[in-house]
Biopython code that builds the backbone (N, CA, C, O; Angstrom):
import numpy as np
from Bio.PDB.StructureBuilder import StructureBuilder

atoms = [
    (1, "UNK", "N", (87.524, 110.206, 93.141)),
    (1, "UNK", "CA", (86.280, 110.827, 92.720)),
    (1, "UNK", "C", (85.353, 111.006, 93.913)),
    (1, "UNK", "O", (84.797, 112.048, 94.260)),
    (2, "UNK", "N", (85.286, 109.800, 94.483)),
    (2, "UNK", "CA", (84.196, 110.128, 95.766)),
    (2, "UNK", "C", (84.821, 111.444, 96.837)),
    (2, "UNK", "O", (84.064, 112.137, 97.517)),
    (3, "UNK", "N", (86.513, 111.628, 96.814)),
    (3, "UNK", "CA", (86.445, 112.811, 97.982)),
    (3, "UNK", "C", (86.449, 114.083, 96.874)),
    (3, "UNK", "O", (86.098, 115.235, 97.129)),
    (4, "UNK", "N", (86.809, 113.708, 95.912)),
    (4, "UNK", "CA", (87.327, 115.126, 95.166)),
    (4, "UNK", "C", (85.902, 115.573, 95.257)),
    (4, "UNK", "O", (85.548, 116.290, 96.194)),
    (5, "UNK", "N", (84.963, 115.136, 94.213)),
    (5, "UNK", "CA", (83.285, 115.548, 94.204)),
    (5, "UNK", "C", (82.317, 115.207, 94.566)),
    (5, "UNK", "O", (81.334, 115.942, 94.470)),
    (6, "UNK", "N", (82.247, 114.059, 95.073)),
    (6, "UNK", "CA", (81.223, 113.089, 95.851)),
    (6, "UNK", "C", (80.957, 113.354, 97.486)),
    (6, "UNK", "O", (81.258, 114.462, 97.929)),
    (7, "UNK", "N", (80.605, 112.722, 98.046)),
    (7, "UNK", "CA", (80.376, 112.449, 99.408)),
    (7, "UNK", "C", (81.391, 113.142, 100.159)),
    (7, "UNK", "O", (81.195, 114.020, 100.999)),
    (8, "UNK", "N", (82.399, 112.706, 99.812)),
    (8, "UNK", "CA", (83.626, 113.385, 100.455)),
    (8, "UNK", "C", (83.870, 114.579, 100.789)),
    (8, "UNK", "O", (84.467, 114.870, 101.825)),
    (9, "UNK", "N", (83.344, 115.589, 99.772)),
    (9, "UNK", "CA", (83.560, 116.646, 99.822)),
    (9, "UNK", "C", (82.814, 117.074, 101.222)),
    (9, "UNK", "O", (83.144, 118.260, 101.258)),
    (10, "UNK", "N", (82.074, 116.876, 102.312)),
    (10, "UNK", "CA", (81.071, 116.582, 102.943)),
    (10, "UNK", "C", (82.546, 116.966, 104.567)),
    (10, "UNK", "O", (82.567, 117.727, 105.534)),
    (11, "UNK", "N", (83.391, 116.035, 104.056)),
    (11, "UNK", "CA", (84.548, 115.841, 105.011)),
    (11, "UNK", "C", (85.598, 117.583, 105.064)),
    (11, "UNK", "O", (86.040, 118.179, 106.046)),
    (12, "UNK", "N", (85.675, 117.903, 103.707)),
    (12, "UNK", "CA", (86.771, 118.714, 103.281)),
    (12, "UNK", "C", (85.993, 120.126, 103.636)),
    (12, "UNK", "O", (86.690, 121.132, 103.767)),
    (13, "UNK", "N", (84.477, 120.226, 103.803)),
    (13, "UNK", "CA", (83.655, 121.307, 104.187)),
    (13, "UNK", "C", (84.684, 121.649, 105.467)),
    (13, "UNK", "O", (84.985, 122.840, 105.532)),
    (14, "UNK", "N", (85.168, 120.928, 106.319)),
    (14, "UNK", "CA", (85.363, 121.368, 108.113)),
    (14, "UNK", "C", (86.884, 120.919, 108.363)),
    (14, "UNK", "O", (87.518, 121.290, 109.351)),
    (15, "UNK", "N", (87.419, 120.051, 107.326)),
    (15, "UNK", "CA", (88.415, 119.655, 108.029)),
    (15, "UNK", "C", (89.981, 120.717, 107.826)),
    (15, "UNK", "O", (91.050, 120.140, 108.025)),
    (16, "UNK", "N", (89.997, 121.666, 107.582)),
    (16, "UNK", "CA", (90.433, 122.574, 107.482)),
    (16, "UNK", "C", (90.555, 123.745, 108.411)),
    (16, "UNK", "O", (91.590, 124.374, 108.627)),
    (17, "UNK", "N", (89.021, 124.026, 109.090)),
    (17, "UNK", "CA", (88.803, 125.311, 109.525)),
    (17, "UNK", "C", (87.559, 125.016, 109.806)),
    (17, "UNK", "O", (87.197, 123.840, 109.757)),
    (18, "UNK", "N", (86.835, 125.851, 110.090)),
    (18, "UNK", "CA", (85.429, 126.237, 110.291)),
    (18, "UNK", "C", (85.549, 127.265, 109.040)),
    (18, "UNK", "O", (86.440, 128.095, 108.860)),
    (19, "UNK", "N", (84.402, 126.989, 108.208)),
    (19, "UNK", "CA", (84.299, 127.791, 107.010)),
    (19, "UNK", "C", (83.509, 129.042, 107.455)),
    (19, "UNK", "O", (83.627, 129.946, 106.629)),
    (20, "UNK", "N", (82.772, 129.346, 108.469)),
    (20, "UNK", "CA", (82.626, 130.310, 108.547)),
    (20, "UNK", "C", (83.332, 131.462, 109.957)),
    (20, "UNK", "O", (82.806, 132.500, 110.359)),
    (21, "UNK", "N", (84.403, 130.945, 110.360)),
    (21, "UNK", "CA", (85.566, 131.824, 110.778)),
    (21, "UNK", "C", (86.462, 131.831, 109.836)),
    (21, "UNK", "O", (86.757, 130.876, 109.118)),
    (22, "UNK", "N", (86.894, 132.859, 109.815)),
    (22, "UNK", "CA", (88.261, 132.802, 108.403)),
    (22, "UNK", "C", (89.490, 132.721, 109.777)),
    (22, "UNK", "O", (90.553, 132.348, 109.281)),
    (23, "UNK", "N", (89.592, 132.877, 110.795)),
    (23, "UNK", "CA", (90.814, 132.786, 111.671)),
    (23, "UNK", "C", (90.791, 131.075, 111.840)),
    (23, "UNK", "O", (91.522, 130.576, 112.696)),
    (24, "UNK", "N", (90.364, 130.645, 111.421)),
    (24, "UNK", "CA", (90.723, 129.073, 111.679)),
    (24, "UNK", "C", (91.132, 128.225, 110.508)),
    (24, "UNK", "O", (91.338, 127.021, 110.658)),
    (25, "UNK", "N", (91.284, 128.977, 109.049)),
    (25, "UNK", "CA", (91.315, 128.404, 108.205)),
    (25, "UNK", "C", (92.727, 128.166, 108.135)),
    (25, "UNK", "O", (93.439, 129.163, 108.254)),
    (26, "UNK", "N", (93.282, 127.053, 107.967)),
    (26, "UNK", "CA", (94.747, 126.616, 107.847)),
    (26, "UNK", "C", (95.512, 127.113, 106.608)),
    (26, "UNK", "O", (96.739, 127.219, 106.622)),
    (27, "UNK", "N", (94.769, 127.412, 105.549)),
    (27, "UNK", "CA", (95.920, 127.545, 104.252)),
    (27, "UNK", "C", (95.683, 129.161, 103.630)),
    (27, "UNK", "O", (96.307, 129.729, 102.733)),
    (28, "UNK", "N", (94.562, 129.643, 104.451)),
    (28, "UNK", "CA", (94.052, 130.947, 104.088)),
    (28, "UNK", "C", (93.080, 131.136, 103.426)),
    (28, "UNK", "O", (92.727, 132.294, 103.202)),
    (29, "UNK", "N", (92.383, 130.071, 102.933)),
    (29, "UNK", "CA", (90.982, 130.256, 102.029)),
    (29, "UNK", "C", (90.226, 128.709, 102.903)),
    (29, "UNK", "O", (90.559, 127.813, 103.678)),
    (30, "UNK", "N", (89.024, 129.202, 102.121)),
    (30, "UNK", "CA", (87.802, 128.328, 102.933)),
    (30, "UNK", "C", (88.525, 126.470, 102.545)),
    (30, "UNK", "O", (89.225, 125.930, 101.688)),
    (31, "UNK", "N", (87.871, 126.138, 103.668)),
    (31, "UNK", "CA", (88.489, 124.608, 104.026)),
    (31, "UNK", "C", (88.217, 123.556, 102.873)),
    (31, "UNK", "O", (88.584, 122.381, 102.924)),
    (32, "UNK", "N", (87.591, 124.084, 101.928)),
    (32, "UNK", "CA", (86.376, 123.223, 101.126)),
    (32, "UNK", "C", (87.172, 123.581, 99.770)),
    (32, "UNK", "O", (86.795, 122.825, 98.875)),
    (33, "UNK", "N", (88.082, 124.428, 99.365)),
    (33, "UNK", "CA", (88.711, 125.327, 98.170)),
    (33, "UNK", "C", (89.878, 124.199, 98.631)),
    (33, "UNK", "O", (90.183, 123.272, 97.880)),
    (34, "UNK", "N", (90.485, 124.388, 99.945)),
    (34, "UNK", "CA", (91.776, 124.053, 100.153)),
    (34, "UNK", "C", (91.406, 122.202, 99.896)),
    (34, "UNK", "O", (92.370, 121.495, 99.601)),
    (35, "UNK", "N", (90.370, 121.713, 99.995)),
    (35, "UNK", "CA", (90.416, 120.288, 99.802)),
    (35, "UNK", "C", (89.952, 119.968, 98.351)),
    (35, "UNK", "O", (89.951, 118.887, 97.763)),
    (36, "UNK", "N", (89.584, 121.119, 97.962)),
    (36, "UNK", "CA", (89.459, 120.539, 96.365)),
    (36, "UNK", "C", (90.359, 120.453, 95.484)),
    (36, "UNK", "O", (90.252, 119.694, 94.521)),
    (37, "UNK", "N", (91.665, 121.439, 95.747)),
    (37, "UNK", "CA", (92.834, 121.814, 95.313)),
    (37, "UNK", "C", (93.748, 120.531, 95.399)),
    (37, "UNK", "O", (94.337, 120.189, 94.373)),
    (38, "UNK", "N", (93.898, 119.823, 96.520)),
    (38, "UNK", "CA", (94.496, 119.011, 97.262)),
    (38, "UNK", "C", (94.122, 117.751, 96.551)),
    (38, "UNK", "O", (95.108, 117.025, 96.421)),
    (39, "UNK", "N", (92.973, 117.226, 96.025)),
    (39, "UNK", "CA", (91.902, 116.474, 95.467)),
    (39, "UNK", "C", (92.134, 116.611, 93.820)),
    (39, "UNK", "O", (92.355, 115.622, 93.122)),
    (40, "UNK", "N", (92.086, 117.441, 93.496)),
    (40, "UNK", "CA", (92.639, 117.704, 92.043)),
    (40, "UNK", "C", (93.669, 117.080, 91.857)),
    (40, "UNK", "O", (93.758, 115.917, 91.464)),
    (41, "UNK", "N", (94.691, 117.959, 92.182)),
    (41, "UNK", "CA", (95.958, 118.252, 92.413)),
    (41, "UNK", "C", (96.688, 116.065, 92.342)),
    (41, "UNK", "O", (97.589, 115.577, 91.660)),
    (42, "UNK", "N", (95.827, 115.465, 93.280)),
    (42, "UNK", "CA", (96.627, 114.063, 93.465)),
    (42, "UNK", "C", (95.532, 113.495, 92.085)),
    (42, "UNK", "O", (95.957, 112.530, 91.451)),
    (43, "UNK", "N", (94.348, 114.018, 91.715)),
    (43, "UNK", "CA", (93.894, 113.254, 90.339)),
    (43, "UNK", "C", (95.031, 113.286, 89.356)),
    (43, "UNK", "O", (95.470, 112.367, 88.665)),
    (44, "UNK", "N", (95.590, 115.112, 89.478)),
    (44, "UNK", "CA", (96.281, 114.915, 88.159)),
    (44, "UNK", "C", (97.625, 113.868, 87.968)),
    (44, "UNK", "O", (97.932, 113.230, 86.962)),
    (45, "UNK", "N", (98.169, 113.910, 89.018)),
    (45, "UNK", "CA", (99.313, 113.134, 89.700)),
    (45, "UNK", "C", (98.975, 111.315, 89.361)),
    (45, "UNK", "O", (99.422, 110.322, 88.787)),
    (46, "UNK", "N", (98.368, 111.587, 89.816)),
    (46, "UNK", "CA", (97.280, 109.735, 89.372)),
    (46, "UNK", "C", (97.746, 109.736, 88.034)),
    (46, "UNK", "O", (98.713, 109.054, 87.693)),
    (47, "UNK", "N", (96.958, 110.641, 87.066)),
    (47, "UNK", "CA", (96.628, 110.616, 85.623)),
    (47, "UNK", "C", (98.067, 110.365, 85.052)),
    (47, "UNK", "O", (98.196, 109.553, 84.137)),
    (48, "UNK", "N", (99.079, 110.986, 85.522)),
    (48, "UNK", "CA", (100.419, 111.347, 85.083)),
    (48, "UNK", "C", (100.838, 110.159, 85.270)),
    (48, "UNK", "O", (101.091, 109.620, 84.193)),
    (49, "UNK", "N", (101.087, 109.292, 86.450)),
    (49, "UNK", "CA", (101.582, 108.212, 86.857)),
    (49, "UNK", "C", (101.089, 106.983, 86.026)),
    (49, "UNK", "O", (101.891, 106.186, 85.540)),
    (50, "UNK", "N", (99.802, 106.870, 85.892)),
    (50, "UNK", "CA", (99.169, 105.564, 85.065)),
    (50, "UNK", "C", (99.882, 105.284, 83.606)),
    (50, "UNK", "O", (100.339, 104.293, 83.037)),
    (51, "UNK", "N", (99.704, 106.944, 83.247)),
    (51, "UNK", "CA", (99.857, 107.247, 81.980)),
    (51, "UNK", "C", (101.571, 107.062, 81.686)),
    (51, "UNK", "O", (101.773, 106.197, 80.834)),
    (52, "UNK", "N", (102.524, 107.549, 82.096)),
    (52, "UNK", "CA", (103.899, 107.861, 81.810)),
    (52, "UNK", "C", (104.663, 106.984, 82.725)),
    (52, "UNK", "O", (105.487, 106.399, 82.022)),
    (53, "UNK", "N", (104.787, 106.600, 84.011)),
    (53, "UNK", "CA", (105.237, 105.747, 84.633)),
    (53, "UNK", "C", (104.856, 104.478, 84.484)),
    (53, "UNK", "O", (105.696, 103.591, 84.331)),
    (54, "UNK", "N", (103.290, 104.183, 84.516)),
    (54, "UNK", "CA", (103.270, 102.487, 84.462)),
    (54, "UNK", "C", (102.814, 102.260, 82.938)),
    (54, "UNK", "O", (102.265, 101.198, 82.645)),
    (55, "UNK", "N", (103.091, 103.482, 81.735)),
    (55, "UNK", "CA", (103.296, 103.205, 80.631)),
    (55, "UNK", "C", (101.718, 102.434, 79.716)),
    (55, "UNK", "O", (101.695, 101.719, 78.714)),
    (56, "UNK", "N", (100.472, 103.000, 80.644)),
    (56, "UNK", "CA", (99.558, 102.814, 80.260)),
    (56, "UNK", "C", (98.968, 103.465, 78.949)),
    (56, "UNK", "O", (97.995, 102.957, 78.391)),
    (57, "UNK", "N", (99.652, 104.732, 78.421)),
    (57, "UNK", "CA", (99.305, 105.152, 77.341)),
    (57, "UNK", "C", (100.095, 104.893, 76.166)),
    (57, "UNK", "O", (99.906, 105.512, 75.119)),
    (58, "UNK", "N", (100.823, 104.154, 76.277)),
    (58, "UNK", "CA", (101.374, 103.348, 75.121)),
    (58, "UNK", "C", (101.283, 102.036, 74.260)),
    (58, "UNK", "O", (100.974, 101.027, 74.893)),
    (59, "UNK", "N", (101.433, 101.942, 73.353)),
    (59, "UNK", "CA", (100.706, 100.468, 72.804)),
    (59, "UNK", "C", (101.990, 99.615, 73.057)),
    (59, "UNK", "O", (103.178, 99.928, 72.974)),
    (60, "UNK", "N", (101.351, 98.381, 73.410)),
    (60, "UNK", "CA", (101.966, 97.222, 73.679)),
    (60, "UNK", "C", (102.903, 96.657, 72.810)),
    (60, "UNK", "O", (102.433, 96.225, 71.757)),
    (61, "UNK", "N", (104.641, 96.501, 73.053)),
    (61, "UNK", "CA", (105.148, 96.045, 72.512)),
    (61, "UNK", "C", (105.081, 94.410, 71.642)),
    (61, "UNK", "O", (105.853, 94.001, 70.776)),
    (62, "UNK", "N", (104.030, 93.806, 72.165)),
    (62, "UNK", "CA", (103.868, 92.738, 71.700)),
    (62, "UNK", "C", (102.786, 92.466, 71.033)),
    (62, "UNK", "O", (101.800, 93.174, 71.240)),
    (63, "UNK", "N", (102.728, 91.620, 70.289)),
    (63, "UNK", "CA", (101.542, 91.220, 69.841)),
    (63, "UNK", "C", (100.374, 91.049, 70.696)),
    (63, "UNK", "O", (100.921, 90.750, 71.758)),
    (64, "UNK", "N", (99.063, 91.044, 70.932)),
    (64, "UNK", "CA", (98.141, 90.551, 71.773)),
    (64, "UNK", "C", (97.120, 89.549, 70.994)),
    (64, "UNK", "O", (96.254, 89.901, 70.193)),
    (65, "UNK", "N", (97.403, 88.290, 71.388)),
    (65, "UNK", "CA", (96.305, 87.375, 70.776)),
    (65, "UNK", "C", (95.090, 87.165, 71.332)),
    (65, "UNK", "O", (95.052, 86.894, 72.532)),
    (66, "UNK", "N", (94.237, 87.225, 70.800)),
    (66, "UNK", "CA", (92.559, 86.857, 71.188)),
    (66, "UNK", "C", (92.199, 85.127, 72.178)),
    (66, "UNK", "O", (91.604, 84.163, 71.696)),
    (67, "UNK", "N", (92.435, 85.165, 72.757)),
    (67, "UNK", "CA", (91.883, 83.860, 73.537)),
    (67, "UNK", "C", (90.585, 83.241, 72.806)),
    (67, "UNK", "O", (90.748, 82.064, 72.486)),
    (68, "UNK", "N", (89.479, 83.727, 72.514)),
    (68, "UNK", "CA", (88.538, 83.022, 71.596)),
    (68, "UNK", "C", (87.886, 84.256, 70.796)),
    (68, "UNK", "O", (87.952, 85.397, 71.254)),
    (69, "UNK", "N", (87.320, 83.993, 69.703)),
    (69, "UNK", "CA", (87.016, 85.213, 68.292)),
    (69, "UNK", "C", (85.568, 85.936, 69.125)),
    (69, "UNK", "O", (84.723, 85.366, 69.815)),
    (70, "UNK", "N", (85.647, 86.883, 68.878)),
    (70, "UNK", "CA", (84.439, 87.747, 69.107)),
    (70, "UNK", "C", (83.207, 87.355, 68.288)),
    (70, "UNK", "O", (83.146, 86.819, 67.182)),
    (71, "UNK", "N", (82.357, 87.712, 69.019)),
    (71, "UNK", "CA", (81.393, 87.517, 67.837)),
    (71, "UNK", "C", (81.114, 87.757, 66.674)),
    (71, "UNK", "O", (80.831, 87.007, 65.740)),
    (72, "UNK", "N", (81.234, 89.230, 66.780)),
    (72, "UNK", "CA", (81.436, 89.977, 65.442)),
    (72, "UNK", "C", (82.484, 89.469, 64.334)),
    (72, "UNK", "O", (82.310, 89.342, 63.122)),
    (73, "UNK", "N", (83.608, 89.222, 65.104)),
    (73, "UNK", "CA", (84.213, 88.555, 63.893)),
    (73, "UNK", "C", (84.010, 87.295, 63.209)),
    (73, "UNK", "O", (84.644, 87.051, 62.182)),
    (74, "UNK", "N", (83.193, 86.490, 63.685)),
    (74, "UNK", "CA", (83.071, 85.636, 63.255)),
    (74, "UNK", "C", (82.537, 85.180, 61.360)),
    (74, "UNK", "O", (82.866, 84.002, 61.501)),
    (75, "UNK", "N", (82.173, 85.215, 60.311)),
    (75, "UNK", "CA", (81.533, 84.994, 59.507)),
    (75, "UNK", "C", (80.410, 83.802, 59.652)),
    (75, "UNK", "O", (80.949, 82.797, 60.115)),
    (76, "UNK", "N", (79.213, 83.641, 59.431)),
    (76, "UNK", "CA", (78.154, 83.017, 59.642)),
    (76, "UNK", "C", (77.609, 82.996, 57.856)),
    (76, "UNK", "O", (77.464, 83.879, 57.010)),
    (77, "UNK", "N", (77.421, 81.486, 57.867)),
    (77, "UNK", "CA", (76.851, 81.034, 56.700)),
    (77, "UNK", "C", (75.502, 81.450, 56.734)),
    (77, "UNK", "O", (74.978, 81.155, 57.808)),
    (78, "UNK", "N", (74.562, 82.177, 55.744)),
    (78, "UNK", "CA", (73.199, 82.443, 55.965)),
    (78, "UNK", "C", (72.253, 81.169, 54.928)),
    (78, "UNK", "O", (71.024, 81.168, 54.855)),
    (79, "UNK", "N", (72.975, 80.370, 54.356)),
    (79, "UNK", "CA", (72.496, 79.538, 53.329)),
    (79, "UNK", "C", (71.947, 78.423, 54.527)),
    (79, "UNK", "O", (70.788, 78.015, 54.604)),
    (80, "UNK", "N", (73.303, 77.964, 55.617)),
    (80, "UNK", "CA", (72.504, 77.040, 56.488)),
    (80, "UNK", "C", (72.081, 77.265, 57.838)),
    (80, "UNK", "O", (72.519, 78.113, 58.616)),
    (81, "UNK", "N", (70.928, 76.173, 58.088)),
    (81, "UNK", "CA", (69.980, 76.566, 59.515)),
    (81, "UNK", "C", (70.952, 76.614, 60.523)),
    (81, "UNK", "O", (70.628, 76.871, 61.682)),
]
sb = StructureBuilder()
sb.init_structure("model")
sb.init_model(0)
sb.init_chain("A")
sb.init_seg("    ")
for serial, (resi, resn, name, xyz) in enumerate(atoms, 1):
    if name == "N":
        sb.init_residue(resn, " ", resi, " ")
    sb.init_atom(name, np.array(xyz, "f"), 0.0, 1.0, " ", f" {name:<3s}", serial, name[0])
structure = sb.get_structure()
């Protein structure tokens, strides 16, 4: 997030080319297009990987037990102090 849209992008302005010569631009479009593409491009790759490889979008074959009850679940007597 910080290079795709943040600060970063700051880097991807020049590191390409000089955005305002087009003879220096390495991929053929402005240096700042070519690093957002590049920036995307490994988010979606991320997204894919979390999700389908380390099997983060699937529910857990096992049971998951609570270590101690939430609050909410708890029931509370209102009769005593």
């Amino acid at each position: 997030f910080f290079f795709g849209v943040g600060p970063g992008t700051v880097i991807g302005n020049t590191i390409f080319g000089n955005p305002n010569d087009m003879a220096t631009w390495t991929f053929g479009i402005p240096s700042i297009w070519a690093w957002q593409i590049i920036w995307w491009a490994l988010g979606v790759f991320m997204m894919w990987f979390l999700a389908y490889k380390m099997e983060l979008s699937t529910v857990p074959s096992t049971e998951i037990v609570a270590l101690q009850e939430d609050i909410g679940d708890i029931h509370m007597d209102t009769d005593s102090p």
